[in-house]
N, C-alpha and C positions, 0 to 999 in steps of 0.2 A: 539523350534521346528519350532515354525512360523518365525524365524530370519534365520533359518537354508535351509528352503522354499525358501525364499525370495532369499537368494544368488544365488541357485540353477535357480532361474528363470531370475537372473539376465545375468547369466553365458552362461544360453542358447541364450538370444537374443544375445550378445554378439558374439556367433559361429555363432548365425543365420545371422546375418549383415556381419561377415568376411567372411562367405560365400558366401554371396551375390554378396559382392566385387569381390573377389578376380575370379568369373564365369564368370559377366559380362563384356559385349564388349565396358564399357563403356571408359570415359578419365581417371580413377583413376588410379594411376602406380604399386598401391599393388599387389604383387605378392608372391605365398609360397615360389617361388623359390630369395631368398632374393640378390643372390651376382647377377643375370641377372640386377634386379632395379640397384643396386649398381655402375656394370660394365657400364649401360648407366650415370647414373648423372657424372660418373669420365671421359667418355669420352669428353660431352658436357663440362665441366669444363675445362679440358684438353686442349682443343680446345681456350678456352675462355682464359683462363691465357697464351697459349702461343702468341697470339694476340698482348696482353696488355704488353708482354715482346717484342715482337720484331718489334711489328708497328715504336715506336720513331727511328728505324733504317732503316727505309724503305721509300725511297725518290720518288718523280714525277719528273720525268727530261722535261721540257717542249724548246719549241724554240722561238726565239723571234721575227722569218719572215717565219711561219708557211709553205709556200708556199714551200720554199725550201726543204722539206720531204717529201710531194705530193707524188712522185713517190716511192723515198725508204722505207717510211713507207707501202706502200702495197704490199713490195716482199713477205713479213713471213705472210701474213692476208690476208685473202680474203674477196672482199668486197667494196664497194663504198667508195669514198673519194672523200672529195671537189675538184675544181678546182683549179689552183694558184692562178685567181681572186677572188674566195669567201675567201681564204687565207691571200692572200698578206699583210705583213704592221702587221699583228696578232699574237699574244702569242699564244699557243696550246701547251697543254698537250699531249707528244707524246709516254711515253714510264714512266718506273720505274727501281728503282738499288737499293742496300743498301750499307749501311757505313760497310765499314772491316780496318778502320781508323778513330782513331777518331779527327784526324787531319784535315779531309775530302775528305778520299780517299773513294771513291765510284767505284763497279764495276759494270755495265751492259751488255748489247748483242751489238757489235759492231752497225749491222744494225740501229739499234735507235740513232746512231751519224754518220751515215755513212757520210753524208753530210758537208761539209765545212760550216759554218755554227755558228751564234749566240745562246749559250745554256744559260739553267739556270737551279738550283734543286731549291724544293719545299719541306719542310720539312714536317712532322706529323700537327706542330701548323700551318701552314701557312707560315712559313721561306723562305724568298727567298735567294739564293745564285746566285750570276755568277761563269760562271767555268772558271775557272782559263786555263786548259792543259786535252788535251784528247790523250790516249796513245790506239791507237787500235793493239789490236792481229793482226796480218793476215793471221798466218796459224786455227785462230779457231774467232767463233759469239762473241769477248770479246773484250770489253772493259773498261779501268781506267779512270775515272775522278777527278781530282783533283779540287775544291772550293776554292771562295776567301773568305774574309770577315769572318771565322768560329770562333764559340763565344770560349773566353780564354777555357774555361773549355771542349770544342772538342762537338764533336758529339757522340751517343749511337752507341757503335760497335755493328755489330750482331755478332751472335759464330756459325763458318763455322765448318759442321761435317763430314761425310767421305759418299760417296757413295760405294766404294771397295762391302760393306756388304746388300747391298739393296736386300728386298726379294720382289716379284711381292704379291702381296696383303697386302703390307703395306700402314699402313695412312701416309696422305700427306697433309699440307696446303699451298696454293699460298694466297698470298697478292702482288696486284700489283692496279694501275689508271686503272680501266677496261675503254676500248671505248674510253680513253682520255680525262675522264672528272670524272670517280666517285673513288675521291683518297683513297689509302687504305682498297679495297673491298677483301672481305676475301670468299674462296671455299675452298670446303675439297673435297677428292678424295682418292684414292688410286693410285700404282704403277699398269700402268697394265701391264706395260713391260720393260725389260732390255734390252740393245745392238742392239734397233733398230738404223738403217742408214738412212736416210730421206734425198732429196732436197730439203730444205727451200727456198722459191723463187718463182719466174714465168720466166719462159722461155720463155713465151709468150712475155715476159715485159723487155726481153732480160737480167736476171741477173737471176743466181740461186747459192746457196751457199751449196754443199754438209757436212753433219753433221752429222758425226759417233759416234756410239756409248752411243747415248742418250737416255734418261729416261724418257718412254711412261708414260702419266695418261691420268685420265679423271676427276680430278679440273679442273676445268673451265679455260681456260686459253683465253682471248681475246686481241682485240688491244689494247696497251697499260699496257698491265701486261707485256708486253716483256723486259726483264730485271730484274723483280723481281726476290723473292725467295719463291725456293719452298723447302717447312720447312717437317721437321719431329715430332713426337708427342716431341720431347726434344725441339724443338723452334731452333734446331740447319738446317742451311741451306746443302740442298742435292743436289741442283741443281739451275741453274737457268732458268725461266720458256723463252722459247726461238720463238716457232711457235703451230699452230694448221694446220690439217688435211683439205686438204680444199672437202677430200671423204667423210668422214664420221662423225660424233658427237663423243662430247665428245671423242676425240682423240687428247689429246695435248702432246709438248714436252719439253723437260730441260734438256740441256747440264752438264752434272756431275759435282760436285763441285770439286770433285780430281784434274781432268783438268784445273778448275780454278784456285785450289791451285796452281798447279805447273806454269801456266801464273803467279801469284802473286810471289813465290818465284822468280822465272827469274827476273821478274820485279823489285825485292825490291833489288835483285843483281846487276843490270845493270842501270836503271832507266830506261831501256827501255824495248820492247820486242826482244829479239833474239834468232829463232828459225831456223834449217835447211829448207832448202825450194828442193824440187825436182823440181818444177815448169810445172805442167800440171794440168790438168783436167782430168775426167775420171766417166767413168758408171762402178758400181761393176756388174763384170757377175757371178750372184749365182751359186750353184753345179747345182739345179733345169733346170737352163736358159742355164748351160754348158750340162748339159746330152741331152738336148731339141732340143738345135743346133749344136750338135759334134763340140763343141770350148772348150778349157780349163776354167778353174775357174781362177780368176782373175780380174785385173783392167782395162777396156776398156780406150785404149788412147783418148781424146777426142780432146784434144788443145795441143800445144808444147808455153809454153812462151816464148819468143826471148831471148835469153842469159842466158836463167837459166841453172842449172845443168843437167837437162834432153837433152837440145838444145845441149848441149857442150858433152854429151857425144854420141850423133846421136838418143836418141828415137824418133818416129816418130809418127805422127796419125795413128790409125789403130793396132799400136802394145797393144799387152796383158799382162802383169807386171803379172807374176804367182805366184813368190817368190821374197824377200828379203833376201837375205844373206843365201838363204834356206828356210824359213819360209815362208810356202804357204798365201797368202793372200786369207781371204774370206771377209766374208759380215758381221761379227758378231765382235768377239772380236782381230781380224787380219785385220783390213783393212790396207788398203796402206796405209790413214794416222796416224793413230796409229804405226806402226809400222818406220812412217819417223820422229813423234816425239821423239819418243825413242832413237832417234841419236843427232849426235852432231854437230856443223858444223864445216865443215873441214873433217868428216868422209867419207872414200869410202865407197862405199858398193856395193855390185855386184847384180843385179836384172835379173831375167832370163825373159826372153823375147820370148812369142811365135810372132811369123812375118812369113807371107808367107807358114802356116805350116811346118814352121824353128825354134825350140827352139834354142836359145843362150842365153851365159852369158854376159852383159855389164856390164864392171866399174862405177862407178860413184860419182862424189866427192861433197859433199854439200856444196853448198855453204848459205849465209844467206839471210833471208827471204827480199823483199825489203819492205822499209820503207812504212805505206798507212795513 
């Protein structure tokens, strides 16, 4: 009877202490509700194992006369930068890419090589590489780097996944050199948007680079992650981390990996990049901005380039590009360039043209992008 007691009172402090726990506001993670504990420790782990997978493929591309980035390093960032005196004659960390060859091919954001210019990669251990050959997109922020010197046995690829299927409140991880100096710094985030259109750039600073169709978060994205990747919970890359907001926080962006894939097929076909070129510039005028100012929805002509396809076939500044082939152009998943990728060079196409409150139809024959 007395052993029988004994249990019994054992049994109660036992409730009384798990009760205790499981009230208080303190740091102990017990909880009745068992799979919430659970669903955190798999996240944080999650987080951490994809890291340790995909950092050894996640590179610092730095420059070896620091000065000559000066200016192009702060089109996509907002924010001070040295002068070309405090620069000059110095290595700097200026940007991140990863291996999608383990041969040494590395892809990043064109901008972070925009400059003619002495490069070099920087591996996980410390590794330095020279680059060998830089192959810049020019109709999209991409660029290939090719390496010298890479060890027999190659470099760690990472494994590119699909954005097609991206849902706005998914997780997300960047890894990139934030600031230019702290390599391999890791944020987490989520998607907080699809098919935004963004000018990365300063206009003020006379360059801006229109960027369709890219993938809003708020991981941390700063100077020097530009180029990196931004990862999904599979460790597989979704995009790569391109510009931030210079309105608001925690608003950063990443050019779709689809698009990337398809510059890398081109690429691994031709050795180079060859894409149609229309050859202008342009402000998307939203439905919003078209109901606002009785103008059509479309592409504002902004620049006509000398001898491109547009020049040769008479577009002009001032004119509104409404349709492609028929297909209305908007602001989302129809823009003008999206829809001049999609073609081929050598293709006509006919593009309707408001002018003068005159709709017409012009011809138009692509020709290819020029060399940059």
């Amino acid at each position: 009877m007395k052993k029988l007691l004994a249990l019994l009172l054992v049994l109660l402090i036992i409730t009384f202490i798990y009760d205790a726990i499981t009230h208080t506001g303190g740091a102990t993670t017990l909880s009745k509700n068992k799979s919430e504990t659970v669903t955190v420790v798999r996240e944080e782990s999650n987080v951490i194992a994809v890291v340790k997978k995909v950092s050894p493929s996640v590179v610092t591309i730095g420059i070896k006369n620091a000065a000559a980035t000066t200016r192009s390093f702060s089109f996509f960032f907002n924010g001070q930068q040295q002068t070309p005196e405090e620069t000059e004659g110095k290595e700097k960390y200026i940007g991140t890419g990863f291996v999608v060859k383990k041969e040494g091919i590395i892809v990043t954001n064109k901008h972070v090589v925009s400059s003619q210019a002495e490069y070099f990669v920087t591996d996980e251990k410390g590794n330095k590489y020279d680059v060998d050959k830089i192959y810049r997109d020019p109709a999209n922020d991409i660029a290939i780097i090719s390496i010298k010197n890479v060890p027999e046995k190659g470099l760690a690829e990472i494994t590119l996944g699909t954005s097609s299927n991206l849902q706005v409140g998914q997780s997300v991880i960047a890894i990139g050199t934030a600031l230019g100096e702290f390599r391999n710094t890791v944020t987490t985030g989520v998607v907080s948007g699809l098919g935004r259109g963004i000018t990365a750039g300063s206009s003020l600073a006379g360059f801006a680079e229109r960027l369709d169709n890219v993938i809003q978060t708020d991981a941390a994205i700063n100077p020097g992650n530009s180029g990196g990747p931004l990862l999904n919970a599979k460790g597989q890359v979704i995009g790569i981390d391109t510009a931030v907001s210079e309105q608001g926080q925690n608003i950063g962006f990443a050019i779709p990996i689809d698009l990337v894939k398809e510059s890398l097929n081109n690429f691994n076909q031709t050795g180079q990049f060859s894409r149609p070129f229309l050859g202008i510039s342009y402000n998307i005028i939203s439905e919003r901005a078209a109901l606002l100012n009785e103008m059509p929805r479309g592409a504002l002509v902004q620049n006509v380039v000398a001898g491109s396809s547009a020049d040769e076939a008479g577009i002009k500044i001032g004119d509104i590009i409404t349709k492609v082939d028929g297909k209305q152009v908007n602001e989302t998943d129809s823009t003008l360039a999206i829809l001049i990728s999609k073609k081929k060079i050598g293709d006509k196409i006919t593009l309707t043209i408001y002018r003068d409150s005159d709709v017409k139809d012009i011809e138009v024959s692509l020709k290819e992008a020029p060399a940059q």
